[in-house]
Chimera marker file (.cmm) of the C-alpha trace (Angstrom):
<marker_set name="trace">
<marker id="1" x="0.000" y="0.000" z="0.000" r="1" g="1" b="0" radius="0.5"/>
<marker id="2" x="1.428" y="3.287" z="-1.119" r="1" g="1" b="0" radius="0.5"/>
<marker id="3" x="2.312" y="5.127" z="2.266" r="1" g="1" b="0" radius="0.5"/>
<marker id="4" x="0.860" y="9.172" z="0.423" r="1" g="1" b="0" radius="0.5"/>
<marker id="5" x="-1.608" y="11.159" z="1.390" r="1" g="1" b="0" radius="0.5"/>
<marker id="6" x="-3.554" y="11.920" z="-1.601" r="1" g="1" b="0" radius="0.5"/>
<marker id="7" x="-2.310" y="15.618" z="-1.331" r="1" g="1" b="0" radius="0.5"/>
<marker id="8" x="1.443" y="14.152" z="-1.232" r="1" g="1" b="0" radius="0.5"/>
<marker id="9" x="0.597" y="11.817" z="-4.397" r="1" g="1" b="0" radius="0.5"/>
<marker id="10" x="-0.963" y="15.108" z="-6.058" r="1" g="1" b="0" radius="0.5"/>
<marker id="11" x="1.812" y="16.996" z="-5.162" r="1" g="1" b="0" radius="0.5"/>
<marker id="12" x="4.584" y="14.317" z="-7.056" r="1" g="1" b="0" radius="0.5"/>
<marker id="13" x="5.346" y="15.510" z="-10.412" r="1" g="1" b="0" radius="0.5"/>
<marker id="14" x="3.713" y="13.381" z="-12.931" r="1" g="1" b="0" radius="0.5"/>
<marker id="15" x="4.138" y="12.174" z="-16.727" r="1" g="1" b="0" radius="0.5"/>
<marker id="16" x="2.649" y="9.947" z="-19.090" r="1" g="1" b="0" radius="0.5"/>
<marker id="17" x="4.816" y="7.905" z="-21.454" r="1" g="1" b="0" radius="0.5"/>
<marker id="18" x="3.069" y="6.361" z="-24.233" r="1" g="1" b="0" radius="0.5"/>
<marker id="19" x="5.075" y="3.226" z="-26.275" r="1" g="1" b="0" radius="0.5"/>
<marker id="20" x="3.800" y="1.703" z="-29.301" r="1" g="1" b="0" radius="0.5"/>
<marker id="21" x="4.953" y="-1.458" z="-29.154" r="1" g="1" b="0" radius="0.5"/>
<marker id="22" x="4.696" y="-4.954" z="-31.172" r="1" g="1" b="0" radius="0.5"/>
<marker id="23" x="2.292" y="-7.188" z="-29.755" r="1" g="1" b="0" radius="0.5"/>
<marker id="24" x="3.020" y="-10.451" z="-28.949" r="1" g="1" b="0" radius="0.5"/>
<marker id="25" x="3.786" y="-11.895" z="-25.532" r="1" g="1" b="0" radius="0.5"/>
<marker id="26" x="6.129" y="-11.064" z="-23.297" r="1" g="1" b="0" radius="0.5"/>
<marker id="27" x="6.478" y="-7.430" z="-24.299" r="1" g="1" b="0" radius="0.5"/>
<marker id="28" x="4.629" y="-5.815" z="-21.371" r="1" g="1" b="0" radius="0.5"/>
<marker id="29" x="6.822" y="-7.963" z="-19.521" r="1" g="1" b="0" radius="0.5"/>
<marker id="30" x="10.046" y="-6.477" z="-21.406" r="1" g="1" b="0" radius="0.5"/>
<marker id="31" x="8.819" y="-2.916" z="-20.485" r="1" g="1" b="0" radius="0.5"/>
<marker id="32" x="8.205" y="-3.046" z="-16.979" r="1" g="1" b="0" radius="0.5"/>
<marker id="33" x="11.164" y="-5.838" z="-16.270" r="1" g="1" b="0" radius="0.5"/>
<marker id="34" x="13.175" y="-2.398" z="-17.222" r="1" g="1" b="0" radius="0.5"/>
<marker id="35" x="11.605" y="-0.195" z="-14.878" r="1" g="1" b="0" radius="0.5"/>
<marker id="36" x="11.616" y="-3.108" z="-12.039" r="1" g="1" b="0" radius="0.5"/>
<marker id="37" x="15.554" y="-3.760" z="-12.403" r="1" g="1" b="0" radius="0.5"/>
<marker id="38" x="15.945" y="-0.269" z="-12.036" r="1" g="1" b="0" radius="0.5"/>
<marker id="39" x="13.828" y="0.350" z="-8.941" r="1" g="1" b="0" radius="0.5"/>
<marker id="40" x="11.593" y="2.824" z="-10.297" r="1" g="1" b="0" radius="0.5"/>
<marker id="41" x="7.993" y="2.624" z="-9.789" r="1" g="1" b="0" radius="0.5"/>
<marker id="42" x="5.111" y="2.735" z="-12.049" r="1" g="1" b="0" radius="0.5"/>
<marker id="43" x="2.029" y="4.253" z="-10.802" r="1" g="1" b="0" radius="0.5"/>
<marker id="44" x="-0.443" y="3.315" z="-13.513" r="1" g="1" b="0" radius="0.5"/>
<marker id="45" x="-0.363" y="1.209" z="-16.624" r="1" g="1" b="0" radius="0.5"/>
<marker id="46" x="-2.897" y="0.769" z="-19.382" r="1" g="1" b="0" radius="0.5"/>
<marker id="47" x="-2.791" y="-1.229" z="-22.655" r="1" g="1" b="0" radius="0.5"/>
<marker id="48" x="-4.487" y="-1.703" z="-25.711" r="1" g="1" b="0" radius="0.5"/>
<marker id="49" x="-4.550" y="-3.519" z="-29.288" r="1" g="1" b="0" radius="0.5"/>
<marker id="50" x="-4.423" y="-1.145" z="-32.270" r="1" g="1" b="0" radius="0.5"/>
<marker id="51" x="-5.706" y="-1.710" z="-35.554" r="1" g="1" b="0" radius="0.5"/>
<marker id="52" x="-5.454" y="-5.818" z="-36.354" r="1" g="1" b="0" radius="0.5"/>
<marker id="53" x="-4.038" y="-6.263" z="-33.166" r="1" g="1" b="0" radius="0.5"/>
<marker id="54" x="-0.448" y="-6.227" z="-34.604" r="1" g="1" b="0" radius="0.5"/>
<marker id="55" x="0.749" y="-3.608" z="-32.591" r="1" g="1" b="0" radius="0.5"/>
<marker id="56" x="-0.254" y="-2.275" z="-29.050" r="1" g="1" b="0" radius="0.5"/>
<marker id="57" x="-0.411" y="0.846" z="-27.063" r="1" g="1" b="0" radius="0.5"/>
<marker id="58" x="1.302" y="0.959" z="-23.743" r="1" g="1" b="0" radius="0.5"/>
<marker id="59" x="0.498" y="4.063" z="-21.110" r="1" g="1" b="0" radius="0.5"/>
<marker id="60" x="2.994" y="4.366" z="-18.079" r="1" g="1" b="0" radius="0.5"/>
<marker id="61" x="2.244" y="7.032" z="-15.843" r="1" g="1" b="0" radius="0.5"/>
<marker id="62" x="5.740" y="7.972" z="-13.958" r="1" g="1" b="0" radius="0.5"/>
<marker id="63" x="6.656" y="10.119" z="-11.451" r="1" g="1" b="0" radius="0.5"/>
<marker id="64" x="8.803" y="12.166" z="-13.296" r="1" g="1" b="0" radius="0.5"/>
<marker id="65" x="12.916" y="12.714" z="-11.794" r="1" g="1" b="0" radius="0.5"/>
<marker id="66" x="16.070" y="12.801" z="-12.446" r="1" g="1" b="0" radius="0.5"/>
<marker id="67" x="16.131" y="9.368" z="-14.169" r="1" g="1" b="0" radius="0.5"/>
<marker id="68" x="13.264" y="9.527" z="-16.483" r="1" g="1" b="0" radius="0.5"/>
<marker id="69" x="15.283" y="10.846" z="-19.312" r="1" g="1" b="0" radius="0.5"/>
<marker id="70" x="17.550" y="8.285" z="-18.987" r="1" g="1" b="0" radius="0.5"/>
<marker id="71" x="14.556" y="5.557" z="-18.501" r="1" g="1" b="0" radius="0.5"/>
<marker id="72" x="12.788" y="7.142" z="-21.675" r="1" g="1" b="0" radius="0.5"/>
<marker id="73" x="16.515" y="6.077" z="-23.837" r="1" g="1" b="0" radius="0.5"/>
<marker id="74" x="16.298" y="2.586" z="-22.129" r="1" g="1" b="0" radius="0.5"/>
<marker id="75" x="12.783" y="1.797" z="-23.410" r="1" g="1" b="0" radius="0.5"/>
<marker id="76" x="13.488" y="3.140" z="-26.834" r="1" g="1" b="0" radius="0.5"/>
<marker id="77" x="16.133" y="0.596" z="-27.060" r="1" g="1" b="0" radius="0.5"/>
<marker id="78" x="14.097" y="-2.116" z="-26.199" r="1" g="1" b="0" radius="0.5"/>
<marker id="79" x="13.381" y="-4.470" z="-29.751" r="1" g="1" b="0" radius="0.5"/>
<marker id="80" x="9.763" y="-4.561" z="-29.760" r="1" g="1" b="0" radius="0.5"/>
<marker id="81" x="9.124" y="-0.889" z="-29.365" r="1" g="1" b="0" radius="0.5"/>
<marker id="82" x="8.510" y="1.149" z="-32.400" r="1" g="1" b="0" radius="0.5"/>
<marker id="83" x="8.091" y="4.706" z="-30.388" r="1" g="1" b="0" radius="0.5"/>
<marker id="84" x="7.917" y="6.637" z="-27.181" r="1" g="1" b="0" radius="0.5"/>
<marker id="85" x="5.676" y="9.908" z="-26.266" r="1" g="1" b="0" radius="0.5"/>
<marker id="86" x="5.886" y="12.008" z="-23.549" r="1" g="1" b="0" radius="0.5"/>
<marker id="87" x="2.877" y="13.591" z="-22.510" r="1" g="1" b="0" radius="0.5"/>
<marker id="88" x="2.245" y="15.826" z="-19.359" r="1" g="1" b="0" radius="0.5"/>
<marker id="89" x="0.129" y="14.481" z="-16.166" r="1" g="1" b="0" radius="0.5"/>
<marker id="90" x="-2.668" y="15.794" z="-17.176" r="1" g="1" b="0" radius="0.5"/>
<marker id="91" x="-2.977" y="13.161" z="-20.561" r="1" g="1" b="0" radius="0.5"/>
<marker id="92" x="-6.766" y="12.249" z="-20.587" r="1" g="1" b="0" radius="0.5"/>
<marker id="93" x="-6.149" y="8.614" z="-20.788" r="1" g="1" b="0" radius="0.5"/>
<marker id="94" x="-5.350" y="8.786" z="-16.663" r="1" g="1" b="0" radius="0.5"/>
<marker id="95" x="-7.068" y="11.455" z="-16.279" r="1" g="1" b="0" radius="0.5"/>
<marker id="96" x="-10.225" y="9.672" z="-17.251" r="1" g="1" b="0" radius="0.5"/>
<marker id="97" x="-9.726" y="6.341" z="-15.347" r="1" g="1" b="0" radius="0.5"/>
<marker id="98" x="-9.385" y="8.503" z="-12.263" r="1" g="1" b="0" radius="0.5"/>
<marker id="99" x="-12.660" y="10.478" z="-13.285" r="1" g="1" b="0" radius="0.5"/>
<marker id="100" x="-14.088" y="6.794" z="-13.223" r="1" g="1" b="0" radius="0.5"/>
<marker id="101" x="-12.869" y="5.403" z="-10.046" r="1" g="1" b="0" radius="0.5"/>
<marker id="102" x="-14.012" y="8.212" z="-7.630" r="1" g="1" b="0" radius="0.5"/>
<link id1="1" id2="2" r="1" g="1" b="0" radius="0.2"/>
<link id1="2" id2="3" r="1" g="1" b="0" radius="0.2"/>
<link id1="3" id2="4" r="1" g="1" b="0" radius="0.2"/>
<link id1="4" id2="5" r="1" g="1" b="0" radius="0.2"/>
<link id1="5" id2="6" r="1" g="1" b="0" radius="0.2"/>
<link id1="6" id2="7" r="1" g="1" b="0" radius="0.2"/>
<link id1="7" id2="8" r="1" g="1" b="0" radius="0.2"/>
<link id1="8" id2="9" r="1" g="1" b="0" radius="0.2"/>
<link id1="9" id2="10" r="1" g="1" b="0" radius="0.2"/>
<link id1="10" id2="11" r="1" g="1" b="0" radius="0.2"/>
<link id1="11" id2="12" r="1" g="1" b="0" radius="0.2"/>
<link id1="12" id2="13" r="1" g="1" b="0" radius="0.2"/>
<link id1="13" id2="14" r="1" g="1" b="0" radius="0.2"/>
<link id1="14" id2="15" r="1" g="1" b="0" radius="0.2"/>
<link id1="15" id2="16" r="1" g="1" b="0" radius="0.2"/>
<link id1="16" id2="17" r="1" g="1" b="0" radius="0.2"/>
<link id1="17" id2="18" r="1" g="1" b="0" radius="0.2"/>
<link id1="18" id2="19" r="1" g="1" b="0" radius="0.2"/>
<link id1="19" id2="20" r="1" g="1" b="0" radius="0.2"/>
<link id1="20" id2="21" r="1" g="1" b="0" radius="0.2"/>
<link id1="21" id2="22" r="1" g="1" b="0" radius="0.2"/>
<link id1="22" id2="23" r="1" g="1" b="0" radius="0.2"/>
<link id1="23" id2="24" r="1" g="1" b="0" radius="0.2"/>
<link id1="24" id2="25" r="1" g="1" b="0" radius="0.2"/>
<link id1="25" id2="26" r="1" g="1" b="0" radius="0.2"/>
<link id1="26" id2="27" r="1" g="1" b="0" radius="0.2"/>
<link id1="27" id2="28" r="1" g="1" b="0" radius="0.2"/>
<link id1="28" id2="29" r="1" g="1" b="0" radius="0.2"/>
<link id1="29" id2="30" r="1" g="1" b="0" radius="0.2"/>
<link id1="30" id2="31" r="1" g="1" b="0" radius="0.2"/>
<link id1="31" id2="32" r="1" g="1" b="0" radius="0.2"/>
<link id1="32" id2="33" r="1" g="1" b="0" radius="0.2"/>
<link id1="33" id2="34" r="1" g="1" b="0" radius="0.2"/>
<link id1="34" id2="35" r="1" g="1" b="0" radius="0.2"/>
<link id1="35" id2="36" r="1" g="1" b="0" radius="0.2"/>
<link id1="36" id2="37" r="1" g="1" b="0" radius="0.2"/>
<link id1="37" id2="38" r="1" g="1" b="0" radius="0.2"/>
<link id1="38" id2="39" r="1" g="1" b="0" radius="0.2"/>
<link id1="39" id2="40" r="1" g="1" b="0" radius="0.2"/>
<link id1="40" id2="41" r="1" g="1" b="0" radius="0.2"/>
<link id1="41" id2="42" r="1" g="1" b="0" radius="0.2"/>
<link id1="42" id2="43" r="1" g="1" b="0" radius="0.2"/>
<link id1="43" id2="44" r="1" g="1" b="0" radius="0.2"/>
<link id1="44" id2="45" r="1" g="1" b="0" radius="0.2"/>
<link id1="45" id2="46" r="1" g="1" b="0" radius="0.2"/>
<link id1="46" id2="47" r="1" g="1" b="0" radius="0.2"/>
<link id1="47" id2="48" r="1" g="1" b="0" radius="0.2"/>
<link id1="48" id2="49" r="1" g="1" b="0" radius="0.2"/>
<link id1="49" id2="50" r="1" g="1" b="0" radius="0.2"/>
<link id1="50" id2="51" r="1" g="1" b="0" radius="0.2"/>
<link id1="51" id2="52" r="1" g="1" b="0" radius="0.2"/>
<link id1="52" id2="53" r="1" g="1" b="0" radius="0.2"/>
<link id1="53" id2="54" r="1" g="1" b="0" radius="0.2"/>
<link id1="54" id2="55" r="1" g="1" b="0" radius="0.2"/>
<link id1="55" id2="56" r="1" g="1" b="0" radius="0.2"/>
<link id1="56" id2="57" r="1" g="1" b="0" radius="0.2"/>
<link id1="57" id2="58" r="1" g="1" b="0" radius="0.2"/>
<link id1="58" id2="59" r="1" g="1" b="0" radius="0.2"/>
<link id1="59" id2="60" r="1" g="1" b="0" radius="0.2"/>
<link id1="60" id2="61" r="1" g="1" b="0" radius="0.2"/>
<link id1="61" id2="62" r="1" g="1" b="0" radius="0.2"/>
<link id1="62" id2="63" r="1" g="1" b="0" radius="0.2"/>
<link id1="63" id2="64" r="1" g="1" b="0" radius="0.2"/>
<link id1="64" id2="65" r="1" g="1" b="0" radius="0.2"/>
<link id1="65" id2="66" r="1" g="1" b="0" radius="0.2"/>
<link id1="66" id2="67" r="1" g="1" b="0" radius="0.2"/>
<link id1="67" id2="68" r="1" g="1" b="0" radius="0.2"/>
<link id1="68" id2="69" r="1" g="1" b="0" radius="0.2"/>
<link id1="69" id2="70" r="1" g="1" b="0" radius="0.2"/>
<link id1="70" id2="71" r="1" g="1" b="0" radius="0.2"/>
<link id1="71" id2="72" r="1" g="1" b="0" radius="0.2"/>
<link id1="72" id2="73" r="1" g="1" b="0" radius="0.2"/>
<link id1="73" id2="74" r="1" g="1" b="0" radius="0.2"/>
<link id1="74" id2="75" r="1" g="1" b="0" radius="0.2"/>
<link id1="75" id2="76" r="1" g="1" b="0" radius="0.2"/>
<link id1="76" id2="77" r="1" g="1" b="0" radius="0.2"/>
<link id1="77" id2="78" r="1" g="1" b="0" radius="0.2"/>
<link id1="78" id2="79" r="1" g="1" b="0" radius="0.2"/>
<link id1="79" id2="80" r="1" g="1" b="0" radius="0.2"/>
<link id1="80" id2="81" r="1" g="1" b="0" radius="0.2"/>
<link id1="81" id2="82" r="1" g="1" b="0" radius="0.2"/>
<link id1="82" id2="83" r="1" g="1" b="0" radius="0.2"/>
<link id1="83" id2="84" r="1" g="1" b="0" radius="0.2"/>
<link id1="84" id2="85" r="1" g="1" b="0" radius="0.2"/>
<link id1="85" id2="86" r="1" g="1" b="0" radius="0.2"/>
<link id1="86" id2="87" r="1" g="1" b="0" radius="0.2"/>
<link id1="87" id2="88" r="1" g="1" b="0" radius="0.2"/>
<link id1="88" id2="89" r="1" g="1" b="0" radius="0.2"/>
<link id1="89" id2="90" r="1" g="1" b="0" radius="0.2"/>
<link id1="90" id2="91" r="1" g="1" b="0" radius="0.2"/>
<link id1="91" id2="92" r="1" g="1" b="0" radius="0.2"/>
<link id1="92" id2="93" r="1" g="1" b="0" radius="0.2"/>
<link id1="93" id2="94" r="1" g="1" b="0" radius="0.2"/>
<link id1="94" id2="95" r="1" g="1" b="0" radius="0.2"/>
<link id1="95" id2="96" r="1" g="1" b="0" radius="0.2"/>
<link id1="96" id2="97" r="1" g="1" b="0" radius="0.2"/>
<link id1="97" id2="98" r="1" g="1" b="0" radius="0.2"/>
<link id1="98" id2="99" r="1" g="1" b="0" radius="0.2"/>
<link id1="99" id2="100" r="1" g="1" b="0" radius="0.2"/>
<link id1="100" id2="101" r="1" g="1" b="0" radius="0.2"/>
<link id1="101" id2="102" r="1" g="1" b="0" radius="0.2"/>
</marker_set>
């Protein structure tokens, strides 16, 4: 259980990567074995098919420090991902899942 207040989580600086990735499995599992070897936490994930199903679209929310940039170069390295976006906190694909959940 995350240990925040909600005015402490509000208060962390926020950012929304979006990946478009190939989909088969074990790429979500690629992605986030990245952020888990080096220790930095993902607060929300979200993914989808696009089109035939060939590729998908991964949303990470981060908190956003001193080792996202360097996070952002690691994941475009990564074989199955074809891009990365950054988008600010307030990208409406969070935004509305937290619309939905209050």
């Amino acid at each position: 259980m995350n240990a925040l207040t909600r005015n402490e989580r509000e208060a962390v600086a926020r950012t929304v990567l979006e990946l478009a990735v190939n989909n088969h499995p074990g790429v979500m599992s690629h992605v986030v074995g990245l952020f888990s070897r080096r220790a930095y936490n993902v607060e929300g994930i979200l993914v989808m098919p696009v089109g035939d199903g060939a590729t998908s679209r991964i949303w990470l929310q981060v908190n956003e420090d001193e080792r996202l940039d360097q996070m952002v170069k690691q994941i475009e390295k990564l074989e199955d991902v074809l891009t990365v976006r950054r988008h600010g906190a307030e990208h409406e694909v969070f935004v509305r899942l937290e619309e939905f959940f209050r």
